[in-house]
VEXSE-996064 format. One line per 2 residues: number of its first residue (from 1); their letters; for each residue y, x, z of N, C-alpha, C, O. Coordinates in Angstrom, 2 decimals. Each point is the difference from the previous one (the first is absolute). Example, Ala and Ser with C-alpha at 12.3 -4.5 7.8 and 13.67 -1.06 7.14 Angstrom:
VEXSE-996064
1) as) -5.69,13.19,7.80,1.19,-0.89,0.00,1.20,0.90,0.00,-0.02,1.04,0.66 | 1.07,-1.39,-1.38,1.19,0.82,0.06,1.09,-0.77,0.73,1.11,0.51,0.17
This chain:
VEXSE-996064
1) xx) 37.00,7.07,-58.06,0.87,0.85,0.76,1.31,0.15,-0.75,0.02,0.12,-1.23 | 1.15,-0.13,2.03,1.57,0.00,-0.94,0.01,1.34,-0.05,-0.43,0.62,0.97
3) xx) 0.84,-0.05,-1.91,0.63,1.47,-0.77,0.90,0.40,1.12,0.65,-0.91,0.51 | -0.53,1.85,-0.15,1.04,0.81,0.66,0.96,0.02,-0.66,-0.13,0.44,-1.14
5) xx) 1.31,-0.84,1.54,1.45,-0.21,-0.39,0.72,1.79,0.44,-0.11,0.76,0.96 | 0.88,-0.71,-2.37,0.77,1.59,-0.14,1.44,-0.99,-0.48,0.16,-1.15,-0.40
7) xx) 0.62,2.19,0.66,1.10,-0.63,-0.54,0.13,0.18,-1.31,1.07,-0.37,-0.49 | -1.94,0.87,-0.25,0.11,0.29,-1.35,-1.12,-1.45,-0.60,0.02,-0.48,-1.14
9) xx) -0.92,0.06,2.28,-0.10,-1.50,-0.98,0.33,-0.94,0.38,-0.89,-0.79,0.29 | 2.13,0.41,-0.09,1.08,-0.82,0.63,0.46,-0.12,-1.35,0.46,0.85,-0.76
11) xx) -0.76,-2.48,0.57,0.96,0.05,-1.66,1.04,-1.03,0.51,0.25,-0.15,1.20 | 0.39,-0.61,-2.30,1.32,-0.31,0.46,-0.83,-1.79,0.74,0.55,-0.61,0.91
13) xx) -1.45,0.28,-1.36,-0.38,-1.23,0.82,0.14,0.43,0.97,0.88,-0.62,0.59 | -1.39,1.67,0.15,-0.20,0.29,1.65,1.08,0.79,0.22,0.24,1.10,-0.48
15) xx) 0.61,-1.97,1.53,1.03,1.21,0.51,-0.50,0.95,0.71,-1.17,0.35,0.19 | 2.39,0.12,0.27,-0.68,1.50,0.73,-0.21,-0.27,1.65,-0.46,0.88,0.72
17) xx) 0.74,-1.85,-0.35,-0.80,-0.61,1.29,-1.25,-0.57,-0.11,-0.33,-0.74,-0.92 | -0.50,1.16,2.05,-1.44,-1.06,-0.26,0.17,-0.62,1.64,0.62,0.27,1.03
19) xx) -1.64,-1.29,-1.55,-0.14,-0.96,1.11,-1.28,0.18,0.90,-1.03,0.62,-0.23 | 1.37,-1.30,1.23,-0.98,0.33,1.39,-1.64,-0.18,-0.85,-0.74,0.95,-0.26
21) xx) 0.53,-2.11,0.01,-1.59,0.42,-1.22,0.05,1.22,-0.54,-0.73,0.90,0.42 | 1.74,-0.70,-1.60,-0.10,1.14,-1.05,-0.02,1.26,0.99,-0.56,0.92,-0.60
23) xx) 0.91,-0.56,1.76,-0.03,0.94,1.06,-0.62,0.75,0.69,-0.08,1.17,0.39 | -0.63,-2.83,-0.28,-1.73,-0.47,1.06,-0.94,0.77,-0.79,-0.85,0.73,0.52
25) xx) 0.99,-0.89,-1.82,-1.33,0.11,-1.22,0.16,1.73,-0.11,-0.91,0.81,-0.18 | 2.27,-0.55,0.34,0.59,1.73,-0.37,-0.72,0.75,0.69,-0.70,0.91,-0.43
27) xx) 0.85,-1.31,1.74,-0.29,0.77,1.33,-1.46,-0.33,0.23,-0.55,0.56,0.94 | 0.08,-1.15,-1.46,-1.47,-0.73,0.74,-0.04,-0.48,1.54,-0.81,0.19,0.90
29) xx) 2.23,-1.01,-0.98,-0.38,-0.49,1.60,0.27,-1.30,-0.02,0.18,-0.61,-1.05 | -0.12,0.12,2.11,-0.23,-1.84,-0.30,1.50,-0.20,0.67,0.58,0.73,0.81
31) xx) -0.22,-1.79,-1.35,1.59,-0.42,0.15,0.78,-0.11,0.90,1.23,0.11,0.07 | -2.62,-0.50,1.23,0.49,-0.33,0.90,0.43,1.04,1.01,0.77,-0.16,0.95
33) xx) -1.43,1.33,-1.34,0.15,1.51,0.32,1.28,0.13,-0.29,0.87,0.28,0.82 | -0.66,-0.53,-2.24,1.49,-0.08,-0.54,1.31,0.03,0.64,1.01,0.70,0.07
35) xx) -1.68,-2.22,0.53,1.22,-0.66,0.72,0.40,0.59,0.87,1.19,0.30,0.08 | -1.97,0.00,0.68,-0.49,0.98,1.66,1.08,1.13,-0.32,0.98,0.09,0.73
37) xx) -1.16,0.78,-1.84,0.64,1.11,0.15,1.62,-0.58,-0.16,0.90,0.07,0.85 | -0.85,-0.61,-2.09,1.10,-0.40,0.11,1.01,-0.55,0.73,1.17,0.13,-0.36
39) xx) -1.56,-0.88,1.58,0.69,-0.61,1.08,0.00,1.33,0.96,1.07,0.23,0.57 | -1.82,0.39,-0.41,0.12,1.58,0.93,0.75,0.80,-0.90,0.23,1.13,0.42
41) xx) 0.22,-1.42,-1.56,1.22,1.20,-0.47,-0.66,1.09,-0.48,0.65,0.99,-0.31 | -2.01,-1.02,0.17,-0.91,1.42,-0.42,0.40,0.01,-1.25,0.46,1.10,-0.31
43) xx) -0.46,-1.73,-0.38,0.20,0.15,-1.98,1.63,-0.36,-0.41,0.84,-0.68,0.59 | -0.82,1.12,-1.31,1.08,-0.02,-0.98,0.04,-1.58,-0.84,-1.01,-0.36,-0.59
45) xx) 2.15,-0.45,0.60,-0.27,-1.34,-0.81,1.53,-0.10,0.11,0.84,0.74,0.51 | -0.73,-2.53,-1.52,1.04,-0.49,0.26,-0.64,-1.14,-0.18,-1.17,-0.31,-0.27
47) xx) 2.57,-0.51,0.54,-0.11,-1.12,0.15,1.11,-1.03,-0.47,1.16,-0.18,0.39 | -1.80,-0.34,-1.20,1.30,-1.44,-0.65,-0.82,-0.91,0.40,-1.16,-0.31,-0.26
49) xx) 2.58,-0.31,1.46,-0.54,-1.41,0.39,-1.08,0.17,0.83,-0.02,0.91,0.83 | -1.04,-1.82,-1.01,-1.49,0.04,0.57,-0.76,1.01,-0.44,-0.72,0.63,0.77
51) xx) 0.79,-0.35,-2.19,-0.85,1.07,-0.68,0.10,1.41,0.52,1.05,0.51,0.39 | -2.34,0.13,-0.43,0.27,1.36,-0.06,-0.19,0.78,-0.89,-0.79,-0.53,-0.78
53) xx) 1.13,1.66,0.39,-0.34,0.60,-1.21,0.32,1.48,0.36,0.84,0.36,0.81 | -1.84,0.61,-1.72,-0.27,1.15,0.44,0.48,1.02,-1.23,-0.09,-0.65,-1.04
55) xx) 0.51,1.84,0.78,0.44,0.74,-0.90,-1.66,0.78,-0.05,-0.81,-0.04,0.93 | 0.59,0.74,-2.29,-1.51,0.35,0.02,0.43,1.45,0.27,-0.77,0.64,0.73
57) xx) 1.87,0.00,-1.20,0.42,1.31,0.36,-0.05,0.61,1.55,-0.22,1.06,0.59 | 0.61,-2.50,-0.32,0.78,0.43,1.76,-1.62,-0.31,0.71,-0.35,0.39,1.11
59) xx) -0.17,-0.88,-1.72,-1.76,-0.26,0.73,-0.58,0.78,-0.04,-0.75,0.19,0.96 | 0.72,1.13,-2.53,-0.66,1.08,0.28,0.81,1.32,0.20,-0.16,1.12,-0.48
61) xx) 1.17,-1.67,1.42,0.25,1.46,0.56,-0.04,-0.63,1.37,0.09,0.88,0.85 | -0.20,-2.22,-0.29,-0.38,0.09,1.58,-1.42,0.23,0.31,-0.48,0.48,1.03
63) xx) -0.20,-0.98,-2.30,-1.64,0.54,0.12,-0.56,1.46,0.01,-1.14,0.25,0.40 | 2.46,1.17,-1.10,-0.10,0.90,0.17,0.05,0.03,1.47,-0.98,0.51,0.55
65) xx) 2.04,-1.00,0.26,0.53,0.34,1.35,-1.43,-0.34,0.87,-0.27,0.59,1.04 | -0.52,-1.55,-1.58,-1.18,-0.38,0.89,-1.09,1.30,-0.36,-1.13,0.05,0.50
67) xx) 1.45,0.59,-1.10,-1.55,1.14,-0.30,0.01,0.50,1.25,0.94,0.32,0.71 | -2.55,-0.27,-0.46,0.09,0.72,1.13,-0.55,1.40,0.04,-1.21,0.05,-0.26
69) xx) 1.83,1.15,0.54,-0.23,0.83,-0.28,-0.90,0.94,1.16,0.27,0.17,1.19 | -1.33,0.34,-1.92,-0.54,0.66,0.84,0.41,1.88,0.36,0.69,0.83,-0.59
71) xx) -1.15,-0.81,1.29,0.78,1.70,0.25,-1.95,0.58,1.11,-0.64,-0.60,0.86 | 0.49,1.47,-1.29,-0.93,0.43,0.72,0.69,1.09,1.37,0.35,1.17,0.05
73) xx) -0.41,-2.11,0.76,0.05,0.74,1.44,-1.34,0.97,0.41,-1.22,0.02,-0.18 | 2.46,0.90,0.95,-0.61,1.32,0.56,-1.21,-0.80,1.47,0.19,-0.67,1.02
75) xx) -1.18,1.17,-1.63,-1.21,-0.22,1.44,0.69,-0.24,1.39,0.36,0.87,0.80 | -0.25,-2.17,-0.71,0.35,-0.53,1.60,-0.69,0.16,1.11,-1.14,-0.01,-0.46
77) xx) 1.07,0.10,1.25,-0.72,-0.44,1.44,-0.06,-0.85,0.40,1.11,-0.46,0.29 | -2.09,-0.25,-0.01,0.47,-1.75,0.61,-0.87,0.49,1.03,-0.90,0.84,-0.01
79) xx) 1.53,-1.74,1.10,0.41,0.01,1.75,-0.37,-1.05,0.04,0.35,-0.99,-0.65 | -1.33,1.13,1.66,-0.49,-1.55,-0.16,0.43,-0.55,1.74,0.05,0.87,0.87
81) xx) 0.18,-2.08,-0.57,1.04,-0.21,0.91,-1.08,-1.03,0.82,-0.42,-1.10,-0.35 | 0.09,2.00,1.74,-0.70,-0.68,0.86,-0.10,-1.80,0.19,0.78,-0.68,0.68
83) xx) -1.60,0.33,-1.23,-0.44,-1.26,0.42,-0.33,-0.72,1.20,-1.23,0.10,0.09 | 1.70,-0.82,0.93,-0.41,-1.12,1.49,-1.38,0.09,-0.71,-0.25,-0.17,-1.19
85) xx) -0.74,0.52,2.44,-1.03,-0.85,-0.25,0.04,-1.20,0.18,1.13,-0.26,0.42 | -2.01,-1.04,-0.54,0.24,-1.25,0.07,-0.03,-0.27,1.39,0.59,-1.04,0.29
87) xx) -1.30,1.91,1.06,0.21,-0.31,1.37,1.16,0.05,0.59,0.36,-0.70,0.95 | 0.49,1.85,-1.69,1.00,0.01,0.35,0.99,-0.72,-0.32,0.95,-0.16,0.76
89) xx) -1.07,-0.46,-2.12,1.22,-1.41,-0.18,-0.71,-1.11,0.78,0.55,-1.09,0.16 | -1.78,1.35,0.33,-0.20,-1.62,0.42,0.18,0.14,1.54,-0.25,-0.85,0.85
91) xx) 0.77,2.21,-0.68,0.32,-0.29,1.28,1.39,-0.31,0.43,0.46,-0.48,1.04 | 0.02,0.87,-2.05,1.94,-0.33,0.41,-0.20,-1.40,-0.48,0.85,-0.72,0.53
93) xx) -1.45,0.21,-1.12,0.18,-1.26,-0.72,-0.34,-1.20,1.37,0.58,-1.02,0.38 | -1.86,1.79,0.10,-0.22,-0.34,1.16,1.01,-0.01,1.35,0.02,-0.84,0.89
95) xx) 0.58,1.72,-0.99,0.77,0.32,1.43,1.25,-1.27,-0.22,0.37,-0.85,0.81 | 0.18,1.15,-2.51,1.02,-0.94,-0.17,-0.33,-1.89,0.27,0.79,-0.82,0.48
97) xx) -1.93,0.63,-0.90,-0.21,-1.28,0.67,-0.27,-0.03,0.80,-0.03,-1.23,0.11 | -0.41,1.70,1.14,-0.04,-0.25,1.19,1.29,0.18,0.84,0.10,-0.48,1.13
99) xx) 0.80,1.13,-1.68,1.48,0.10,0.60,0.41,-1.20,-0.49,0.94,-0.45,0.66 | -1.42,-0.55,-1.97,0.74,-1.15,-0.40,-0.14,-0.71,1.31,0.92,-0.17,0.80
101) xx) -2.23,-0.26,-0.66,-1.14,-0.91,0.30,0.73,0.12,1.42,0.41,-1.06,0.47 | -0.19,2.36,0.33,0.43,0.24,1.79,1.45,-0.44,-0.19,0.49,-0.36,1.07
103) xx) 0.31,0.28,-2.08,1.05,-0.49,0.22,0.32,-1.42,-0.38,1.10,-0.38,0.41 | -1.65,-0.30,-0.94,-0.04,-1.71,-0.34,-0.69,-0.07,1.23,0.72,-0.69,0.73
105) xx) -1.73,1.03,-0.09,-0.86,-0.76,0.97,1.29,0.37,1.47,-0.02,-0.81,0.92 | 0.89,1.83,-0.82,0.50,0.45,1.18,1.57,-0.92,-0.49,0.94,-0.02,0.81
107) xx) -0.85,-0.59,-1.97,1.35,-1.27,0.43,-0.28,-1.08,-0.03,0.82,-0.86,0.34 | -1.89,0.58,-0.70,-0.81,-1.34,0.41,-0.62,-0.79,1.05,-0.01,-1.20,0.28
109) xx) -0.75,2.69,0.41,-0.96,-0.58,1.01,0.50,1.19,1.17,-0.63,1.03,0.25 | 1.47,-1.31,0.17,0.85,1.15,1.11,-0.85,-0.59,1.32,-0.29,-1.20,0.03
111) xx) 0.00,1.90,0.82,-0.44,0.35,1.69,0.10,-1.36,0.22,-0.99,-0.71,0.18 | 2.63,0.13,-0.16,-0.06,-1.36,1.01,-0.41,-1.04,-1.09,0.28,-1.15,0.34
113) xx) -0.80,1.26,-1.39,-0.26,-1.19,-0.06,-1.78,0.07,-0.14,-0.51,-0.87,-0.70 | -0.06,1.53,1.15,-1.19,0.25,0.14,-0.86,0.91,-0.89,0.50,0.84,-0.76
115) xx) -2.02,-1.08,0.93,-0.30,0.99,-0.93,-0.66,-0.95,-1.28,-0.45,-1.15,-0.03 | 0.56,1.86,-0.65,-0.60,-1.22,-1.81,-1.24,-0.45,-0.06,-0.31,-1.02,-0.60
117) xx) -0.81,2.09,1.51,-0.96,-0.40,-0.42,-1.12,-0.69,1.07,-1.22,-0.17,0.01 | 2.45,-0.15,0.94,-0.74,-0.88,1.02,0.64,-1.30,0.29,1.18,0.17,0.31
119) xx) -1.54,-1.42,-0.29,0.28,-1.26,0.02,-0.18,-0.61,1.68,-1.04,-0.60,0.31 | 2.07,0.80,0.63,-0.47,-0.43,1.50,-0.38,-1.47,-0.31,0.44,-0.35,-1.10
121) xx) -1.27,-0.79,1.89,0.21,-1.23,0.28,-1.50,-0.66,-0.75,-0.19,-1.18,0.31 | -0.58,1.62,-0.97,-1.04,-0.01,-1.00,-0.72,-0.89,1.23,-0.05,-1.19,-0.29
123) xx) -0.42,1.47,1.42,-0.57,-0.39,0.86,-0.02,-1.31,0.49,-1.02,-0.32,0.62 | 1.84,-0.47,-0.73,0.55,-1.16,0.42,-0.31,-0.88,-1.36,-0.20,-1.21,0.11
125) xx) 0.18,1.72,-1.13,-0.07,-1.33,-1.12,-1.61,0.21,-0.21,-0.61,-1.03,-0.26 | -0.31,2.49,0.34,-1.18,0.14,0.29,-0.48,-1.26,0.80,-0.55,-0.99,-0.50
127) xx) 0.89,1.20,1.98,-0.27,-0.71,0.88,-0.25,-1.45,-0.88,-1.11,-0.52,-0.13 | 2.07,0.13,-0.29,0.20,-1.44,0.24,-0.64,-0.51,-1.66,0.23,-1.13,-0.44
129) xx) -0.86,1.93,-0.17,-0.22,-0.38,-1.25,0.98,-0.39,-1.04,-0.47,-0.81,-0.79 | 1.72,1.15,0.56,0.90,0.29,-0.67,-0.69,0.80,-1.68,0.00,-0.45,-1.15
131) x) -0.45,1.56,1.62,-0.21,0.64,-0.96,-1.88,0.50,-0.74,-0.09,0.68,-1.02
């Protein structure tokens, strides 16, 4: 496991930027997390060139900004907010496809051009062994 980095053991090998690894390892998160925040603007960095690089100061005071603080709230009431039974969504769900279904079938298959589910003429190819 890498040592937690303070700015007090920052010697002069290590500048005072660390890199997306040295960051990754700080925070215990994986790099690619890293990246993520960083392209959303959530963290604090810079950047020379391609590289990015992070100040360790400016990391633990946005990690202060992430505490999440609890506050004990005064006894709420929760309202609990009437639920459809399931007959009742399956009936609009119902009503709505059958209003699809009456309106594709009423520009399709209109009065004059007959009705859909009857075929006149069946009789004649009967007859004759056609079918």
């Amino acid at each position: 496991m890498t040592p937690l980095l303070t700015d007090s053991t920052l010697t002069p090998q290590y500048s005072a930027l660390l890199s997306v690894p040295e960051l990754s390892a700080y925070l215990g998160i994986k790099s690619k997390t890293l990246y993520a925040k960083i392209e959303a603007g959530e963290i604090p960095h810079y950047r020379i060139g391609r590289l990015v690089r992070f100040r360790l100061d400016e990391i633990n005071i946005w990690l202060e900004g992430c505490r999440k603080h609890i506050h004990q709230a005064p006894e709420q009431v929760r309202v609990r907010k009437r639920r459809k039974s399931s007959l009742e969504s399956k009936g609009q769900v119902s009503a709505v496809v059958a209003k699809a279904i009456d309106e594709q079938r009423d520009k399709y298959y209109a009065s004059d051009h007959g009705k859909s589910d009857r075929i006149e003429g069946l009789g004649k190819e009967a007859d004759s062994g056609n079918i």
